[in-house]
N, C-alpha and C positions, 0 to 999 in steps of 0.2 A: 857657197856657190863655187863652183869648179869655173875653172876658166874659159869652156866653152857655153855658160850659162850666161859669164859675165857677156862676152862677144855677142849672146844672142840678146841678152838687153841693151847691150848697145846699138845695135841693129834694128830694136825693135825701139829704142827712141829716136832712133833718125829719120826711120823709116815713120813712122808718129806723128814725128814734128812736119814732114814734111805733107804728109795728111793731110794735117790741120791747116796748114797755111797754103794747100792745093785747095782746100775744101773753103776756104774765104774768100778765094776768087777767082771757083769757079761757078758757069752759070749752071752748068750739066754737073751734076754727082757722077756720074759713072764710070769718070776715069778712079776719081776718090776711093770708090766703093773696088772699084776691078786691083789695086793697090793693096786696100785692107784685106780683101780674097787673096792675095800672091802671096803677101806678105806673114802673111797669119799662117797659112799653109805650108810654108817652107821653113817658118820659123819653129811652128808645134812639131815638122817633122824633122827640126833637129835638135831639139831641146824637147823633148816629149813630156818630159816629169814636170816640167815649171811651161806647160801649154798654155795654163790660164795665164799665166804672169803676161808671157807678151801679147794675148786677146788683149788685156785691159790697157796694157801701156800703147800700144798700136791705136785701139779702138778707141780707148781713152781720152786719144788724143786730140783728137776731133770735136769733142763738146770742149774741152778744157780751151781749143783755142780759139769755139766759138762767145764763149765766157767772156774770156780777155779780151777779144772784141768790143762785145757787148758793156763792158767794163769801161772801158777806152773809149767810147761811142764813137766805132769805127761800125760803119752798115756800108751795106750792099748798095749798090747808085739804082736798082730796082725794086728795091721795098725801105718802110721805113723801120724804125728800130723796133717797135714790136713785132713787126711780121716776122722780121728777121730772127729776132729771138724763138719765136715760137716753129717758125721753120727749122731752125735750128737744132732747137731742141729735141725734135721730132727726129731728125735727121744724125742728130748725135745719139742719139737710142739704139737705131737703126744699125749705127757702124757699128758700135760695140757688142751687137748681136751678130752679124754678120764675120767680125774677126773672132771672136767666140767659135761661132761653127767653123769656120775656115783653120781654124789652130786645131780643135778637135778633130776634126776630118785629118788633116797631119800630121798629129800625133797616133791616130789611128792604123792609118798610114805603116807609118814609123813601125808601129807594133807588130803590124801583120807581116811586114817585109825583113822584121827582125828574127821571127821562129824559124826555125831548121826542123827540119821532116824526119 
C-alpha cells in the first residue's frame, strides 16, 4: 500500500465509523446514504485501483454497527429489537450497494479524466 492508499483507508474508516453511528440515530437514512454517495465517490476517484476496498470499508460500516447494536441490545426508542434488526439489515445491504456504485462511478471518473488525447 503506498501512502496515499493508506490515507484513503483512513478516510474511508472515519468516514465508516461515522455512518454507522449517524445511521443508529437517525430517524431519516438520507443524510447516511447522501454520505456513503460523497464519500465513496471521492474516495474511488482518488485511490481508483483499491475502489472496492473503501465501498466495503465505508459501506461496511453501517451493518457492522448496526450488529454491535444489536449485540449490545441497544434499539431504536421506535421499534423493537427485531424490527430493528431486520430494518437494519435490509438497510445495511442497501449502503454497501450504494458505496459500491458510488466508488465505481469515481473510479471511473478518475480513469476517463486521466487519458490525454
Amino acid at each position: 500500500m503506498t501512502a496515499s492508499d493508506r490515507a484513503c483507508f483512513g478516510l474511508a474508516v472515519l468516514a465508516g465509523s461515522y455512518a454507522g453511528v449517524t445511521g443508529l440515530h437517525a430517524t431519516d437514512m438520507s443524510p447516511v446514504l447522501g454520505l456513503l454517495v460523497v464519500t465513496g465517490a471521492l474516495l474511488g476517484f482518488a485511490g481508483r485501483r483499491l475502489f472496492w476496498l473503501w465501498a466495503l470499508v465505508v459501506g461496511g460500516s453501517v451493518p457492522l454497527a448496526d450488529c454491535a447494536a444489536a449485540l449490545f441490545h441497544v434499539t431504536r426508542s421506535d421499534m423493537s429489537l427485531a424490527e430493528g434488526f431486520a430494518t437494519d439489515f435490509a438497510f445495511g445491504t442497501i449502503a454497501v450497494a450504494v458505496a459500491m456504485i458510488a466508488a465505481a462511478a469515481g473510479a471511473s471518473l478518475a480513469l476517463v479524466t486521466s487519458r490525454t488525447n
